[in-house]
C-alpha positions, 0 to 999 in steps of 0.5 A: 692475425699477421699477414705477411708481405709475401702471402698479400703478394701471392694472393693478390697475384693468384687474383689477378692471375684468375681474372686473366684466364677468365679474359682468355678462356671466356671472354676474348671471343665475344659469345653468350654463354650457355646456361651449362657453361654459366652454372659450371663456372659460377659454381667452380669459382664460389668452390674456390672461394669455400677452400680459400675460407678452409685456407683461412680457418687452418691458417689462422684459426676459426675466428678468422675462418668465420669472419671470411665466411661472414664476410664473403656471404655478405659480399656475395649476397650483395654481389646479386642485388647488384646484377639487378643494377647490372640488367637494367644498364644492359637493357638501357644501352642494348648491350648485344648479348655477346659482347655483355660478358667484356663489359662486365668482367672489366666492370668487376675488374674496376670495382676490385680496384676501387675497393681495394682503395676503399679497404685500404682507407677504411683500415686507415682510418679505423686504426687512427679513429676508433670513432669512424665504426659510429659513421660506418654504423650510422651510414648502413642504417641509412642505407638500409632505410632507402634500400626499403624506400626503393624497394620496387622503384630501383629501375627508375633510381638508375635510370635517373643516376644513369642519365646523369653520368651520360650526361657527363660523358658525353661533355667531356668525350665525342661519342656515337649512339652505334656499336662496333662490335666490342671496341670502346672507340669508332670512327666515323667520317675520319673522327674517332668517337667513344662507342656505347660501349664504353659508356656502359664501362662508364656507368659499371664503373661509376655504380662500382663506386656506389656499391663499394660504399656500401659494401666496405662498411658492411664487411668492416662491421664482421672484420677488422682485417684488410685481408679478410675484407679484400679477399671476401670481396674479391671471392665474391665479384669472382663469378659474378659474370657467370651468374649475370648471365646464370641467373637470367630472369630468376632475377625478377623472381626476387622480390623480397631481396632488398627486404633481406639486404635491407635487415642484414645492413641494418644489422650490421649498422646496429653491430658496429655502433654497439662496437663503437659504444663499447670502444668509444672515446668521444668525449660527449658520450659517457665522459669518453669512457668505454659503454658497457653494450652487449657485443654481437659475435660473429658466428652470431652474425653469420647465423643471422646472414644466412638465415635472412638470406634463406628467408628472403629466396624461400618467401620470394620464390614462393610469392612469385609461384603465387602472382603466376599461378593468379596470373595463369587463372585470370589467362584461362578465366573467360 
């Protein structure tokens, strides 16, 4: 697959060009957004991502049309466990309702620029190490192993890694505990303070990180093109403001998310330490010859993405119908 300079150009500038009528268009004047408007705009952007895929597939065959669509249910998929991340820091800082939109598009705006630094030093490093898919694979093992421990208990793990960057924060710059509408910076008695409002950007921008983390090495285990990966990434933060607020409390309703999530890295891991066998030249393993391992395609992988995540919101959505039903009994009981 050959992407040239200018089609890498054209595509980052549409990117950008679109976050820059989402800023204008919805979040320059503070309001919280409807339900309607939430719904509208959450479908036109993951609409846009599904023709973009249709681009790649006419453009470059359907191996890479697959490994977008792979790619971009993964992103996305992981996008929604991380409005769980998103709820709890709004909740903590009291983040007025109006003015959560501001933070969270600069939020999603920081996270497409670190992971667009991210892609750029994985692509390196795979092409220089073909060694590095063993890290990736064992890493979202790992991960998904803690994503299971967790499961139930992520509102104290952030509250604890929150803590711990307020923290700093508040080391390293004079802040206020009062809000002043959207600004990031007040003054009070003559000094100009950091508001909770940037400290929230702060946090986003930290647990940004965090997420990329995981992210990168998962879609690095359906494609190898730096294209694929960063518009997939891309299309997928892309309404990720509107379904914040789209979502709402269907949220809570989730409850086996981490479960799917959990499967689908630990899938991935499993894929790419397979890959890693059969291109391995660690010397230790196999006298640095290639492993003759089966190989997981990746239509296969989509399959297995899909219908884990199809599961996962069927079965949550069906306990959840469960535990009210029991819980409207016991009001009703005398």
């Amino acid at each position: 697959m050959h992407v040239s300079s200018t089609v890498w150009i054209i595509t980052i500038l549409v990117i950008l060009g679109l976050f820059v009528f989402d800023f204008f268009a919805h979040v320059r004047v503070p309001h919280a957004p409807s339900i309607k408007e939430s719904g509208f705009w959450s479908a036109f952007y993951i609409t846009v991502a599904l023709i973009f895929g249709g681009f790649v597939w006419w453009k470059w065959g359907s191996t890479s049309g697959t490994e977008y669509y792979a790619g971009f249910v993964t992103e996305k998929a992981l996008s929604v466990d991380n409005l769980f991340v998103f709820v709890i820091i709004m909740a903590k800082f009291a983040v007025p309702r109006e003015y959560q939109q501001k933070v969270l598009l600069f939020g999603i705006l920081m996270a497409l620029v670190m992971r667009g630094a991210f892609i750029a030093v994985g692509a390196a490093a795979i092409n220089a190490y073909s060694w590095v898919f063993y890290l990736f694979g064992a890493f979202l093992i790992y991960t998904a192993i803690k994503l299971v421990r967790e499961s139930g208990h992520e509102e104290e793990a952030e509250e604890e890694r929150d803590s711990r960057i307020q923290v700093f924060v508040k080391k390293a710059l004079r802040t206020t505990d009062n809000y002043d509408r959207d600004k990031l910076f007040t003054k009070e008695n003559g000094k100009r303070l950091a508001t909770p409002m940037l400290m929230v950007l702060i946090v986003i921008g930290f647990t940004d990180v965090l997420f990329a983390l995981d992210s990168i090495p998962a879609i690095y285990g359906l494609t190898s093109e730096p294209y694929i990966v960063f518009t997939a990434n891309a299309f997928a933060l892309m309404g990720l403001r509107q379904l914040f607020f789209l979502l709402g409390g269907l949220l809570d309703k989730l409850v086996y998310l981490s479960f799917g999530l959990s499967f689908i890295l630990g899938f991935i891991g499993i894929k790419l330490v397979l890959h890693a066998l059969h291109e391995n030249t660690l010397s230790f393993i196999n006298g640095g010859e290639h492993v003759k391992v089966p190989e997981i395609s990746t239509p296969l992988s989509l399959s297995v993405i899909v219908g884990t995540l199809v599961i996962t919101t069927v079965a949550s959505l069906l306990k959840s119908r469960s535990v009210a039903r029991k819980e409207e009994k016991t009001e009703l009981s005398p």
